[in-house]
C-alpha positions in Angstrom: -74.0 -12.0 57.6 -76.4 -11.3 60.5 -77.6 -8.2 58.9 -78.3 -9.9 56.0 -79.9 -12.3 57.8 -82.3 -10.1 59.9 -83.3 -8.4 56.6 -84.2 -11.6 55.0 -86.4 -12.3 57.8 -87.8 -9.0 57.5 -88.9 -9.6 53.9 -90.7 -12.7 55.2 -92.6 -11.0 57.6 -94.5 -8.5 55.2 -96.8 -11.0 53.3 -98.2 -11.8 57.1 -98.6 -7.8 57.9 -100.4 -7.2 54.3 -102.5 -9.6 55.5 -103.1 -8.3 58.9 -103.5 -5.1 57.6 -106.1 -6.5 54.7 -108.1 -8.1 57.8 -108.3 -4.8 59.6 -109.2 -2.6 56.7 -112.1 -5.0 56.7 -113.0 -5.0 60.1 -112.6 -1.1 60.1 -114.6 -1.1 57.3 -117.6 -3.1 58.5 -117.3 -1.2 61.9 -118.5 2.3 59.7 -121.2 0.4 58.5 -119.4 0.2 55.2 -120.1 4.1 54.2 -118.2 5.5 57.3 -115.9 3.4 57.6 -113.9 3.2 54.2 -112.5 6.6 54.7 -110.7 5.9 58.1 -109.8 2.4 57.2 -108.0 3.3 54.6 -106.3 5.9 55.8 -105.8 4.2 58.9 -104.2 1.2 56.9 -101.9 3.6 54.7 -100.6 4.8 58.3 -99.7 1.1 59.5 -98.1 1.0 56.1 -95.7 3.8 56.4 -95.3 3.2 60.5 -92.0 1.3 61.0 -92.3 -2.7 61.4 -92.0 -2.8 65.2 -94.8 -0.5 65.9 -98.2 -3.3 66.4 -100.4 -3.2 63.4 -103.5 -3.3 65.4 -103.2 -0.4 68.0 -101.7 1.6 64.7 -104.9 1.0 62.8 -107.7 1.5 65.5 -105.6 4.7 66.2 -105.6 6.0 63.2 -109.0 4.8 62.2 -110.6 6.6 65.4 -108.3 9.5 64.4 -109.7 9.8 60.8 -112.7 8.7 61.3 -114.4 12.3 61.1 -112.2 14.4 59.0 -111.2 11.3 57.1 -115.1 12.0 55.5 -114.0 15.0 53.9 -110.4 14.6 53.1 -110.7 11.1 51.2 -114.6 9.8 51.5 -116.0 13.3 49.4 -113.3 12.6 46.7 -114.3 8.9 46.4 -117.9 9.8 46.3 -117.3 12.3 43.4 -116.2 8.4 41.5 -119.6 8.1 41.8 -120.6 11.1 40.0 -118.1 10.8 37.2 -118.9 7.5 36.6 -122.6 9.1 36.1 -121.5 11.1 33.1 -119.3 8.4 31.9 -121.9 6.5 31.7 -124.6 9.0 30.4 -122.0 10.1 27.6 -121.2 6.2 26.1 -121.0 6.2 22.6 -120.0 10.0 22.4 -117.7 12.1 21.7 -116.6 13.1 24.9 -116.4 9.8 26.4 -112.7 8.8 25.5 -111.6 12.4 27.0 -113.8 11.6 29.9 -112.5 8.0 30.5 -108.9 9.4 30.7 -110.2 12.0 33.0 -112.0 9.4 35.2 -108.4 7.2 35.2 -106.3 10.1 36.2 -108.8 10.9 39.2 -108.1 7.5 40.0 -104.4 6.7 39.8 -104.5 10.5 42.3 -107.0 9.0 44.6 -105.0 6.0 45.0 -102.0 8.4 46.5 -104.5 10.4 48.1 -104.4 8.4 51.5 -100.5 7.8 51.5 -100.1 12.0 51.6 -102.4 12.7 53.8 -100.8 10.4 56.5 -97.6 12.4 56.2 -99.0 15.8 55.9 -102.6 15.2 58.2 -101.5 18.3 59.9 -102.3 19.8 57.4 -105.2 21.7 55.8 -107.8 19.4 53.8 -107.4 21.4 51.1 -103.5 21.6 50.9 -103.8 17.8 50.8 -105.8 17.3 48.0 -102.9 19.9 46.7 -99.9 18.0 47.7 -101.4 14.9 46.6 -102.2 16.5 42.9 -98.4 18.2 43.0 -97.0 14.0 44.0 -99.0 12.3 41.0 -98.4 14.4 38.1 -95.3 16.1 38.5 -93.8 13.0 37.0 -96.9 11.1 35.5 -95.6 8.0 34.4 -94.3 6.6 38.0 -98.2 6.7 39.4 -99.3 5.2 36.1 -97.1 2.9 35.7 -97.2 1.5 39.3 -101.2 1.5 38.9 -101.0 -0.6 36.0 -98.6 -3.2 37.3 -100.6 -3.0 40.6 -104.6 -4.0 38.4 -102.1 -6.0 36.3 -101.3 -8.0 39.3 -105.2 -7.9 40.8 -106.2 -9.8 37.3 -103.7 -12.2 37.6 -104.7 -13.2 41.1 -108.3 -13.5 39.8 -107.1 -15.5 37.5 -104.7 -17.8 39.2 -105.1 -17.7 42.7 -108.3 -15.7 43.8 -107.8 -16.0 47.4 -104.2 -13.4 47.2 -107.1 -10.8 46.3 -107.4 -10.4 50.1 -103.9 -9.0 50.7 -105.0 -6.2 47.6 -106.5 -3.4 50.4 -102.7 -3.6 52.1 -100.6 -3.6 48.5 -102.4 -1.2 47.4 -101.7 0.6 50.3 -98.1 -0.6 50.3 -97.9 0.9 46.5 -99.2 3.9 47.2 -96.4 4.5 50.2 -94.2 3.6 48.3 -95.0 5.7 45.1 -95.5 8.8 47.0 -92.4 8.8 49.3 -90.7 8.5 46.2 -92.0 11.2 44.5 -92.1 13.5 47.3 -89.1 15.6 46.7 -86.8 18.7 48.0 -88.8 20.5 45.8 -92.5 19.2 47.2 -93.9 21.2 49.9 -92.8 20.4 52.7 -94.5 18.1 54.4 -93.2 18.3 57.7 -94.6 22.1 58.8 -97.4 22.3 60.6 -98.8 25.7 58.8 -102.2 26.8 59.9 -104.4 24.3 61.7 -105.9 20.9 60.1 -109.6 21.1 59.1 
């Protein structure tokens, strides 16, 4: 009965850390001057995420945010500004024939992106380009897990539009929360392994 009751008390605990963790992915954000800083917060809030409940939210983030916040550039902020450039063509090719094939293209880059910080907190000693690998390897080797956790997951963002706007600030933290969850799932005996050290991160 007391372990049940300590793991009720667990569950209760989580809305307030999604909302810490929301709060700091903002700060961490606004502390990069918005361009910087979206690449280390978010990796920095995926490793709060997947850190156990006792370790303190805030010394976890700035940690991890100071830790990321030059390779995290390459590892997760040149993928998200490549959005940018697919979104170009998307957008340039409206009304063609290639823009169905290259809306599907521009959601799977997406629903990859979204595990892309979650992987690269477990394997960050590895190299940049192993991650973006591994993270690849996680999301389709079983396709309709990511893509059906990234629907629910905008299917839930529209509903708090919709009904209670304000639970739109805990999104930066479920997402996150998703994405750990997804990936430690997915990441199998037969995934790389994680774990080894290999040759030195870049």
């Amino acid at each position: 009965m007391e372990l049940a009751g300590r793991t009720f008390y667990r569950w209760l605990e989580w809305p307030a850390r999604l909302a810490l963790v929301s709060a700091l992915w903002i700060l961490g954000v606004l502390a990069g001057a918005v361009v910087v800083g979206i690449a280390p917060s978010t990796l920095a809030a995926h490793k709060v995420i997947s850190s156990s409940p006792d370790a303190p939210a805030w010394s976890t983030f700035w940690s991890g945010w100071r830790e990321w916040l030059g390779r995290g550039q390459i590892v997760l902020g040149l993928p998200l500004a490549t959005v940018w450039v697919l979104g170009f063509y998307l957008t340039m090719a409206r009304q063609t024939v290639v823009a169905v094939p290259l809306s599907l293209v521009l959601l799977g880059y997406l629903v990859t992106l979204w595990l892309l910080p979650a992987v690269a907190v477990v394997g960050e000693s590895r190299r940049t380009t192993a991650i973006w690998i591994l993270t690849i390897h996680v999301a389709w080797r079983r396709p309709v897990v990511p893509v059906a956790a990234a629907i629910a997951l905008v299917a839930a963002g529209a509903g708090a539009w919709y009904v209670v706007p304000a639970a739109l600030l805990f999104a930066p933290a479920t997402a996150a929360l998703g994405a750990v969850l997804v990936s430690s799932r997915l990441l199998t005996r037969d995934s790389p392994d994680l774990t080894r050290s290999g040759q030195p991160a870049r």
